[in-house]
N, C-alpha and C positions, 0 to 999 in steps of 0.2 A: 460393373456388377454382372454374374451370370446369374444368367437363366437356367434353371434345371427342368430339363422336358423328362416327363416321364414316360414312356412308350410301352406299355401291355398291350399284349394281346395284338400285336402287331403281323402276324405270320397271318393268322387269318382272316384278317382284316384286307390285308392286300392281296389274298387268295380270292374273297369274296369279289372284292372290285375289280379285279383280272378276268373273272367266272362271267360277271357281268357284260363286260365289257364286250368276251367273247362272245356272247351271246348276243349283242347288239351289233356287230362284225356280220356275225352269220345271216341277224335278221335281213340285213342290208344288202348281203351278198349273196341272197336266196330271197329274193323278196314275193313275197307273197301276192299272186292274181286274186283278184276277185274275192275277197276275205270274207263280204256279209251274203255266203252262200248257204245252200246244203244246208245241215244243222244249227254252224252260226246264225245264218238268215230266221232258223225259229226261236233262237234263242232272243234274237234283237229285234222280233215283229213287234212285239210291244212299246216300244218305243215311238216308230214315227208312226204307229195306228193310234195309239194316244195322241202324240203331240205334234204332228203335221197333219194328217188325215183325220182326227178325229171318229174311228171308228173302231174301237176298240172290239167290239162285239164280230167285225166281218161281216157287217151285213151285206155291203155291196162292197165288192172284192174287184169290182173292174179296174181300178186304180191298184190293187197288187195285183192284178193280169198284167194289166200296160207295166208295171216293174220288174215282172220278172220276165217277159219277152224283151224289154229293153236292158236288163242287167244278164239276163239267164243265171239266175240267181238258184234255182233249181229246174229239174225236168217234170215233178209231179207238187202239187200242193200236201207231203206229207206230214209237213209243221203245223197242220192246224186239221180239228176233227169238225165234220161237219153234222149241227145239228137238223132232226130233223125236224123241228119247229120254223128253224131258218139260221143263218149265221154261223160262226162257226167257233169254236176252243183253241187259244194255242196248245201245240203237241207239248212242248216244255214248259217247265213252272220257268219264274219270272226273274229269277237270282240273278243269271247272268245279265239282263238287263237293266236290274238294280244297281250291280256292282262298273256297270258300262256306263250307268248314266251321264255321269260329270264330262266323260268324254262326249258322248252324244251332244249336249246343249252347248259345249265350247264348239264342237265344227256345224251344229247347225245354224248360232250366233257367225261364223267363220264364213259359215255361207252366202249367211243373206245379208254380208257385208264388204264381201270380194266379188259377187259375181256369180257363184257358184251354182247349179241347181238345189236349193233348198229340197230337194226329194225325198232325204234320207238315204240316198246309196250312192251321190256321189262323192270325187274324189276325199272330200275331206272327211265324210264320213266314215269311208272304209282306214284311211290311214289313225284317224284319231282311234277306232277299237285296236289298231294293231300296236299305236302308242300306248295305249290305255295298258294293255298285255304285259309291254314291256314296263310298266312301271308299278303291275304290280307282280312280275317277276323280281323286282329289286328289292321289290318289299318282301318277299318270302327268303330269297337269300342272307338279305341280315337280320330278320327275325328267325331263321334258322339258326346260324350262329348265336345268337343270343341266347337259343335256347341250348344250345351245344355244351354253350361256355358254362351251365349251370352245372354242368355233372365233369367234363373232361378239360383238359389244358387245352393251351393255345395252338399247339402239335398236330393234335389230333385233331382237335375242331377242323382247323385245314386241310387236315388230309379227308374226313368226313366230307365237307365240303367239296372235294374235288371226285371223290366216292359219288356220292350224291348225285352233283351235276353232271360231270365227266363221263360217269362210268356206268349209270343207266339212262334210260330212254326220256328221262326230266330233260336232258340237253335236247333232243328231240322234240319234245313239247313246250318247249319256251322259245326255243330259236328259228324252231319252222314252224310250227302247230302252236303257239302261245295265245291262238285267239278263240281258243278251246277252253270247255270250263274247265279242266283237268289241272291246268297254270294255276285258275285261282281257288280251287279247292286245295292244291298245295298249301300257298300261302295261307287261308284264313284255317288250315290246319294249324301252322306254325302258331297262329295268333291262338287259338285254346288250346294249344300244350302251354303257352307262354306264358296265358295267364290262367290257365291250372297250375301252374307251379307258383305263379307269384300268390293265389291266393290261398293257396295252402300253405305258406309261407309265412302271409300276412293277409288278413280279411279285412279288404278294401271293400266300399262300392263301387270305386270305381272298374276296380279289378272282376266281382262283379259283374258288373252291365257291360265288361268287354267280352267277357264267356257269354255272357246270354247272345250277346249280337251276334259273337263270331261263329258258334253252335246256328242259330238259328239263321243266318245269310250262307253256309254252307246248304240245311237242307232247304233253302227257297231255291241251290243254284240246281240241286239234286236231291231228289228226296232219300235217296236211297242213301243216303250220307247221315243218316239218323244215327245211325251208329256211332257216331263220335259222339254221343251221349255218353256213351261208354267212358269215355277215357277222364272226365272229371270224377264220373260216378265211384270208378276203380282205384281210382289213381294214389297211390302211398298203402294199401291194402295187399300185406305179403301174409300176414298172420293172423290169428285171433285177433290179437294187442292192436295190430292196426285196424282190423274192421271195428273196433269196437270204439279206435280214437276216429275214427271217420264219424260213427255213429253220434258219439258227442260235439262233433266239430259241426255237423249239420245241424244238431238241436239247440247250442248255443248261437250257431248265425243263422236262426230260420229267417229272419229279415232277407238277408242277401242271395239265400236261396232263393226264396219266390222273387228277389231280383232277377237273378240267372234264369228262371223258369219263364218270369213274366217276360223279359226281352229278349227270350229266346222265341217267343211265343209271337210277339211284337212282328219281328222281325219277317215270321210269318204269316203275318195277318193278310197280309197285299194278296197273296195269290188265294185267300179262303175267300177274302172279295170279291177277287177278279171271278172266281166260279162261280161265284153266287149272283153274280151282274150278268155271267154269261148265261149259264147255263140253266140257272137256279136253285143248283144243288151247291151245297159248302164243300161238298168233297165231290171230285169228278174226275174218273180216270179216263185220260186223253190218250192215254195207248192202243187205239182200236185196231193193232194189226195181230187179226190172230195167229201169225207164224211167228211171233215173238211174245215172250212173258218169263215170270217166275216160273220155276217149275222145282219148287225145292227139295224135292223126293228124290231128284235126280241131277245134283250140280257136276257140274262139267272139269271138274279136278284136275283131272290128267291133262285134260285137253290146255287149261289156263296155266297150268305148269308147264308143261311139258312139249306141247305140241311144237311141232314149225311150222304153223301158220301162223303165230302170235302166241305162243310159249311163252308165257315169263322168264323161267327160267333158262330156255335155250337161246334165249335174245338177251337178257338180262343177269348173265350167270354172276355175276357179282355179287348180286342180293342173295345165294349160297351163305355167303356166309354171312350174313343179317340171321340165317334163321340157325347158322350153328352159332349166332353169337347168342341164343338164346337159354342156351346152355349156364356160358358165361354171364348175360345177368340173372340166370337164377343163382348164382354161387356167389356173386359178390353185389346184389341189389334186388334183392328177393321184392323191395318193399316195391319197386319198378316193376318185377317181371310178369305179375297176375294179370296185371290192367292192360300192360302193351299185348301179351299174348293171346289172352283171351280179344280185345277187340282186334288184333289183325284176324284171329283164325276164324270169328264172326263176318268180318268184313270179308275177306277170303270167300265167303262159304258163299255170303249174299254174289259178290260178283262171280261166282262160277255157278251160282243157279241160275244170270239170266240167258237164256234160249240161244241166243245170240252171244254165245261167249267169248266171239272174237273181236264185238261191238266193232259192228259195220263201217267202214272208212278207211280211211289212207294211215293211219299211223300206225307207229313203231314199237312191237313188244306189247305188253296187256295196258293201255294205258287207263283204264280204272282200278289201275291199283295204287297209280302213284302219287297218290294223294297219303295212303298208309306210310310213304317213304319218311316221312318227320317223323312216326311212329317208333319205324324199325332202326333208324339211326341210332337209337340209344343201344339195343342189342349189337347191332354192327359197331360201334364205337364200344365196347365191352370186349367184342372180340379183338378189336385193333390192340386195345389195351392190353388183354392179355400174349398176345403175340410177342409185344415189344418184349416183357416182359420174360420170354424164352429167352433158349441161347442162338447164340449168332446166327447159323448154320439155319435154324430153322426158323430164324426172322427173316434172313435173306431170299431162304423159299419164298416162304408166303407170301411174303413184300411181293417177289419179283409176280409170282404167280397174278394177285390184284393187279399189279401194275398191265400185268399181258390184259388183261380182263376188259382193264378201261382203255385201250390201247385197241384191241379188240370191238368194243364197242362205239369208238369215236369215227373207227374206219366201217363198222356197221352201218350205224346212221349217216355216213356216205353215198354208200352202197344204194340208202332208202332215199336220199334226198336225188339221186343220178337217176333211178329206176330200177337199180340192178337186183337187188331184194325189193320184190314187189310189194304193193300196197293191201293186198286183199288175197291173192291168191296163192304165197308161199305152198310149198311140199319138201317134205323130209328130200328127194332126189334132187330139186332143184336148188334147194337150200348147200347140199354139199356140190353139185355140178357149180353154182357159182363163191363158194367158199374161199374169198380171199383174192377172187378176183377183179380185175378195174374195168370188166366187159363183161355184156352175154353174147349167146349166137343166138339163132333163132332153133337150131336144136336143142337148145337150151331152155328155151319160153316155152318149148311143147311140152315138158316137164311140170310146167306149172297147173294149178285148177282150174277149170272152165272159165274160160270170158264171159262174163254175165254184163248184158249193157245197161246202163244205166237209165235209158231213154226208157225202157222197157219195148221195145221192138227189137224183136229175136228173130234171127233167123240159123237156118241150121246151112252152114257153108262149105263145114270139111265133111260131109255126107259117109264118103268114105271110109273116113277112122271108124265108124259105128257098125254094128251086124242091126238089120233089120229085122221086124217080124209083126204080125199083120194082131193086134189084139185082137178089136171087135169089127165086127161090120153088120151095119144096122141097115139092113134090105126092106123091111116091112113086111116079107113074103111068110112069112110065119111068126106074126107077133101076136102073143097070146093076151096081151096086155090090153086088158076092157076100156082106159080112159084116155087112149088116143083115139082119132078116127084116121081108118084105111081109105083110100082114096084108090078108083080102079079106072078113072077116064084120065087124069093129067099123070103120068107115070115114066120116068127117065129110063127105065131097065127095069123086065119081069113084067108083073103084074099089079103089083101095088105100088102107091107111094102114101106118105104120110102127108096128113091137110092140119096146120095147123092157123086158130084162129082165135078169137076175141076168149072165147071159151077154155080153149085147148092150148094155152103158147108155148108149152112146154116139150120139146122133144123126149123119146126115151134117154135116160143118160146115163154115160161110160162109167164106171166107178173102178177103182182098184186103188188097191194100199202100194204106198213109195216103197214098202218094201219085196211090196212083188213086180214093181215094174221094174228094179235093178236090184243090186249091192255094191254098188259102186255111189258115188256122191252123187249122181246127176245122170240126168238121162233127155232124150229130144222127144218129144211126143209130137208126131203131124197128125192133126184132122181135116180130114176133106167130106167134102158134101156139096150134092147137087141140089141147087136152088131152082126152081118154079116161080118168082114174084107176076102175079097178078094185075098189079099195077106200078108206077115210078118209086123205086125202091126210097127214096128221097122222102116220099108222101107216107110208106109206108114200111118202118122200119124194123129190123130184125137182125137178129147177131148171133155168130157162134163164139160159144163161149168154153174158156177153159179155167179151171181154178182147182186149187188146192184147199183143201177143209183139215181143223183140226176141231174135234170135239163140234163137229155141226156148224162152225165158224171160218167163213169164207177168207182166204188170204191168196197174196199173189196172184189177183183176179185179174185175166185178162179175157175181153174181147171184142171179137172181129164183125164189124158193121158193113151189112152188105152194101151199105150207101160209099164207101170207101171207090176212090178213081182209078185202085189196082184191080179193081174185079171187075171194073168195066160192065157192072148186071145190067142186061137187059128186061125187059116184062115181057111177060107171055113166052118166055122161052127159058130152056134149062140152062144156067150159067151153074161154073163147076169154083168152089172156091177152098182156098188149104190156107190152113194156120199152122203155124212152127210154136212149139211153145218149149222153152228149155224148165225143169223142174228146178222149183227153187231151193234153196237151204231150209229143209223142211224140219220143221219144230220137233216130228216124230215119227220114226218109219212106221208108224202104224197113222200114218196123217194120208188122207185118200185124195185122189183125183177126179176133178167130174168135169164130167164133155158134154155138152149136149146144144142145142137149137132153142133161140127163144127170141117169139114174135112179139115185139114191143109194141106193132102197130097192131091195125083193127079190122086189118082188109088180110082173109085167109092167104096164105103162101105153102107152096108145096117143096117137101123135100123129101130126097132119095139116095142110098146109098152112101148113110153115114161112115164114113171107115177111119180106124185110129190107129194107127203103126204107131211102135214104139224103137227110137235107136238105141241101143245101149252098146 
């Protein structure tokens, strides 16, 4: 007796598990240091402050002091905002920690039954979020397919699929970077086109409560992901005829709607708790750095398109034609191309308004966009479509042309995983000085953007490269300003010096707009000042400060404590002390600087001869 096997859909099927596979190849063969850091680290605090430490709120935080000098997990506490009642907010909603969980309590169980430190950060915890990543990287490649298979052949799906992973910066964010929320807003993208198509298809509950979940564990991971509201809302809506059959298709299944609303709702319930436990508000915005935000009046377009620092399109030239296949589905899938267009060019809008358009970190290409990639697949398979669909001559183009693209981008993300295209600081000259090749020099790296250290201690080292010039200099010898006091017995140079005290702690101070201390990206600003301390600077503290203001809101505040073992201050005598401060990626050249002295203690301290040179 034979057996007859029936085999569809077999081409990308075994494209899929290849993709994978390669991607677990890479993981291994570039394995990832120290994974619950940096951003991970705020995305997974919730976790063992819940369920090992029991202090969700931060109120005493010595236990994540002793974790992050024994992990170096980060160089500043900026995952979490401090109240000032007491305690503190995490900086990110709770999603990524939702979707972490099952991994978390299998290696904390792992832990505290091998040996392990049950801590939360060690070894098996950091490998289970990196397993975790990868499997639900698996999960988004066959629920992409699946959703592929709904519109295009077995052909295309496959070749989509190798488009997809292969040939933008998705293969970058699952095989190095997959413990990024980026991995799994892919996937639970995949899951509400999936079951947006099946429930307009067929109105399940169940199909239902998997759009509410997958809708609403998206914006728990990012809220800014609210946007995929869009794509059920839109979704089959090319013409009248179709808004008008959405409009009855919503009035006949009101049930299942307030299903999708309510457990989309659900889903975000946790983190309206967690703020209202923390903080006491239901809504509480944990972004408190004011050199970052919305700024929607003026999104960053060109820069998220175009730029070589993190270009989309210059990293990513593939998805070209994603957006001329948009053409192509308005001509043969009209009822498709409202909803996908209109929510990418929303989404689009929202990630090039925020401030920070190149979202700060080591990865490759604009990676908040590639969550929209499930999206744009269906235009980019449109256009594959019609390709084939030509004659030879100019299948063979095009083909061959994609094929360079993603061939191009596999030796890219090379390039980014060795150092050679750097993490942060790309330029148009450095980008073509190492174009293509498997080294840099180090006349090569002087092409690149300023080195901004992470530690936040700056120091200005190539002196040099910069032309000097002398801003202000604050002598006291003609200050006309009534709510300081002049001081004419303790005085470093001249005749005056300035007394500040319990009263008074404020020096005069520096002020100037970023746009007048350069036009260039960046600039060194040194402040010096001669210090007086009265008594043991230790007893009696005071600091020169330098910060950045946007709209009256202090950002990239740093400063300098005369109690520090470089300045060596003595009492009763003038010790002289300089701060280097490099200017940050400021929010807005109309975003000002200010300099000035300020006495924390309670015992008067004299200073003289403020001076601020600026390098550019």
């Amino acid at each position: 007796m034979k057996i007859h096997l029936k085999y569809s859909n077999t081409i990308s099927a075994t494209i899929s598990f290849l993709l994978f596979a390669g991607i677990v190849f890479f993981r291994f063969e570039y394995p990832p240091v120290n994974i619950l850091s940096w951003d991970v680290f705020g995305y997974y605090l919730y976790l063992p402050a819940t369920f090992i430490y029991h202090d969700l709120r931060l109120t005493d935080i010595s236990w994540l002091n002793q974790l992050i000098d024994q992990y170096q997990t980060t160089s500043t506490l900026y995952q979490a905002t401090a109240l000032p009642s007491g305690g503190w907010v995490m900086k990110y909603s709770m999603g990524m920690a939702v979707l972490n969980s099952p991994a978390f309590f299998i290696a904390h169980i792992f832990s505290l039954v091998s040996g392990f430190k049950a801590d939360g950060f060690s070894l098996p915890y950091q490998y289970a979020w990196a397993i975790s990543g990868l499997v639900y990287t698996a999960i988004g490649i066959v629920m992409l397919r699946k959703v592929l298979l709904q519109f295009f052949d077995d052909k295309i799906t496959g070749f989509l699929l190798l488009l997809i992973v292969l040939g933008t910066n998705y293969f970058q964010l699952t095989a190095f970077d997959g413990y990024l929320s980026h991995n799994y807003l892919f996937t639970l993208y995949t899951l509400i086109v999936w079951f947006t198509i099946r429930w307009h298809q067929q109105q399940k509950w169940q199909l239902a409560l998997g759009l509410g979940l997958s809708m609403g564990l998206a914006v728990l991971a990012r809220p800014s992901e609210l946007v995929c509201i869009l794509v059920p809302i839109l979704w089959g809506i090319g013409s009248a005829k179709g808004f008008t059959h959405k409009i009855n298709l919503i009035k006949s299944n009101f049930g299942q709607i307030s299903l999708i609303i309510g457990s989309a709702i659900l889903a975000g319930l946790p983190q309206l708790l967690y703020w209202k436990y923390s903080s006491g508000h239901w809504l509480f915005y944990s972004y408190n750095n004011a050199g970052e935000g919305f700024d929607f009046t003026q999104p960053y377009l060109k820069e998220v398109l175009f730029s070589f620092r993190k270009g989309w399109l210059v990293y990513t030239p593939v998805m070209i034609f994603a957006l001329a296949g948009f053409v192509c589905l308005y001509r043969k899938n009209i009822a498709l191309f409202w909803g996908i267009f209109f929510y990418f060019a929303v989404n689009l809008y929202i990630v090039s308004s925020w401030t920070c358009w190149w979202y700060a970190g080591g990865s490759y290409s604009q990676r908040a966009l590639l969550s929209s990639y499930v999206l744009l697949a269906f235009p980019l398979g449109y256009f594959i479509r019609g390709i084939l669909e030509q004659k030879k001559a100019i299948r063979i183009l095009v083909l061959s042309l994609i094929g360079l693209l993603l061939l191009l981008n596999l030796f890219q993300t090379w390039q980014w995983a060795t150092g050679i295209i750097d993490r942060t600081r790309m330029t148009r000259e450095y980008y073509f000085a190492v174009f293509g090749k498997t080294s840099c020099s180090d006349a090569d790296r002087k092409l690149l953007l300023v080195d901004r250290p992470a530690d936040a201690v700056e120091e200005l080292k190539n002196e040099s490269d910069y032309k000097q010039r002398t801003a202000a200099i604050f002598d006291f010898e003609n200050n006309q300003d009534q709510g300081i006091i002049i001081n004419k017995d303790t005085v470093f140079e001249g005749k005056y010096a300035l007394r500040l005290d319990e009263n008074h702690p404020f020096s005069p101070a520096f002020e100037m707009p970023f746009s007048e201390i350069t036009n260039k990206d960046h600039a060194w600003l040194r402040a010096e000042v001669q210090v007086f301390p009265v008594t043991e600077v230790k007893e009696n503290m005071a600091s020169l400060v330098i910060t950045f203001q946007h709209k009256g809101e202090a950002y990239n505040y740093r400063a300098a404590s005369i109690s520090l073992s470089s300045y060596a201050m003595k009492p009763g005598q003038w010790n002289k002390m300089r701060m280097e401060y490099l200017t940050p990626e400021v929010r807005s050249k109309d975003d000002t600087v200010k300099i000035y002295f300020w006495l924390q203690g309670k015992t008067s301290v004299f200073i003289d001869n403020l001076i601020v040179d600026i390098f550019d």
